[in-house]
N, C-alpha and C positions, 0 to 999 in steps of 0.2 A: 500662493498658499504655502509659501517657506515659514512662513512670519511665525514662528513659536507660539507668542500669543494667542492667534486666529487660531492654531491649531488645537490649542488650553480649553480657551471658551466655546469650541465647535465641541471638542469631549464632554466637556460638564452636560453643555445643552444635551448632545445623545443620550448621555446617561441618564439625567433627571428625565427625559421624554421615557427611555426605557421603565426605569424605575416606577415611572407613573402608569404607565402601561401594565406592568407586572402588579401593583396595585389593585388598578380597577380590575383585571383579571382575576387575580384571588376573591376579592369582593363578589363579583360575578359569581362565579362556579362554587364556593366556600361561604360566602357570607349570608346574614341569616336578615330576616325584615321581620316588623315589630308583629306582623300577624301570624310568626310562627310561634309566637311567644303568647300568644292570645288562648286563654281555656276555652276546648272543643268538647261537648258530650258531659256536662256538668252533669255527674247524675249523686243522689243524694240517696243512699240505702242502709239496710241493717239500723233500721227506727227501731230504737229502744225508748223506755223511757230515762233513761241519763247516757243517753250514746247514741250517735249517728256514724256513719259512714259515707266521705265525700270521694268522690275519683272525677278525672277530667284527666282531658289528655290535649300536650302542645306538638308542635313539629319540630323542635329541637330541647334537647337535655335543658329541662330548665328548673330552679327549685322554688315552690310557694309558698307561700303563709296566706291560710284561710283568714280572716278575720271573721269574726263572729259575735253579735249581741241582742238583745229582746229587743230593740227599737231599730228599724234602718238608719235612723242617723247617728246609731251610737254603737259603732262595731269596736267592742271595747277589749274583744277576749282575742286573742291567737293563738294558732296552732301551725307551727310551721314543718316543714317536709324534714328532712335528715338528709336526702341526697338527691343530686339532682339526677334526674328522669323526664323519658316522653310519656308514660302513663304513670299517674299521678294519683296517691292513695293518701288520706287524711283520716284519722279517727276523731271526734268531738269527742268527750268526755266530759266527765262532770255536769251535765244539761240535769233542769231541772224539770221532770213530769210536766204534762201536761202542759207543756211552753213552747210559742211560737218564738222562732233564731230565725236572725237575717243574717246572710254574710255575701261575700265577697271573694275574690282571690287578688291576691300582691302577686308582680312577678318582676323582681328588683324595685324602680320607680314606679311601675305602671300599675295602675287597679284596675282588675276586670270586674263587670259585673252585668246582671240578665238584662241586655238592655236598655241600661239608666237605672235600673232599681236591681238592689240586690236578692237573689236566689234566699228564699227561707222553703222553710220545713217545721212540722211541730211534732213534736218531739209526743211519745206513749203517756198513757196515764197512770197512778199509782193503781194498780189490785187493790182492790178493796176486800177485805179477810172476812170468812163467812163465821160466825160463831156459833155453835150452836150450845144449845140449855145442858147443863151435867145429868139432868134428868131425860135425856133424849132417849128415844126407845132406836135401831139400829135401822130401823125404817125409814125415820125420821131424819135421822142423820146421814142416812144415804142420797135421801129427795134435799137435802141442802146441798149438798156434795157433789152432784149431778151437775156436770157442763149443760147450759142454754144451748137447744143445738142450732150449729150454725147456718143461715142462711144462704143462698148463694144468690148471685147475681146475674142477669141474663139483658146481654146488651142488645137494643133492637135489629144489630144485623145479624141476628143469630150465633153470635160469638159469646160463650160461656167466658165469665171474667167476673175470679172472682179472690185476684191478686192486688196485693197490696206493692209489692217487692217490684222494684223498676227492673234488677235483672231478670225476671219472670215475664214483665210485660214488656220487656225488649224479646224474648223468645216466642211471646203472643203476636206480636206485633213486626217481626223479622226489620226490627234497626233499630235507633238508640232509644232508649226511655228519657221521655222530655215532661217535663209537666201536661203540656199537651197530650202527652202520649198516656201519662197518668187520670187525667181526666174523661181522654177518650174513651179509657178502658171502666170508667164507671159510671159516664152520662148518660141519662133517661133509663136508671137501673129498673126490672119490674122483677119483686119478689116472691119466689118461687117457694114451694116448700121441700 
């Protein structure tokens, strides 16, 4: 084992064995797999009629672009994040009343979405403006003026629910608001006065 050479390429080998070793170790303990990058708790709130609010959340700092349009196969619009983050807040804008939007999340190459199909939500309707006659007497114009009062809803296990808002029915419901958890909260409604 005098032989220079043998002693050359026994280094190298150590080294690149090291080398590889220190590798797979960062990888291990530091590196991140594509399901941390995957959106958790897609919840879609704050339905207006030109405005939505999207949030999810990844297991490492990551940044998205919602994609979003009127037909699933045509997610034509985006809105992308500004920095990257593990909880994750989108505004939609510009939506038009009474419109069903499908979208999506990007996260670099990869598209997430509900399943095989993308997450929608439909968006409020326009108010429709009451008018009343110039000749209205103050009575009259009060009984136009006057809110329909609201109903509430009573779900068969005796759970009062009568939320629209997914952060409200994640606090009814004590964990994330999911469509599911949207629908649970207003299946076999029976109205009450």
């Amino acid at each position: 084992m005098n032989n220079p050479v043998i002693k050359k390429v026994a280094a190298i080998v150590i080294g690149l064995v090291i080398f590889a070793l220190l590798v797979f170790g960062y990888f291990t303990i530091f590196g991140t797999r594509a399901a941390d990058f995957e959106p958790r708790d897609v919840i879609v709130s704050n339905i207006e009629k030109n405005s939505v609010k999207t949030t999810w959340a990844t297991g490492v700092d990551s940044q998205g672009v919602v994609e979003y349009g009127t037909t699933p196969t045509a997610l034509n619009f985006f809105a992308p994040e500004a920095v990257k983050t593990k909880t994750h807040s989108v505004d939609l804008t510009l939506l038009s009343p009474s419109t069903t939007y499908y979208f999506d999340i990007r996260v670099g190459d990869q598209k997430y979405d509900n399943g095989g199909v993308p997450w929608t939500f439909t968006t409020k309707g326009a108010e429709t403006s009451v008018s009343t006659p110039p000749t209205a007497t103050p009575a009259q114009v009060q009984a136009t003026t006057q809110p329909t009062p609201v109903q509430s809803l009573k779900i068969s296990d005796g759970t009062n629910c009568t939320e629209t808002d997914c952060a409200k029915i994640k606090l009814l419901f004590g964990k994330g608001c999911s469509t599911q958890d949207y629908f649970k909260c207003l299946k076999k409604p029976t109205i009450k006065p």
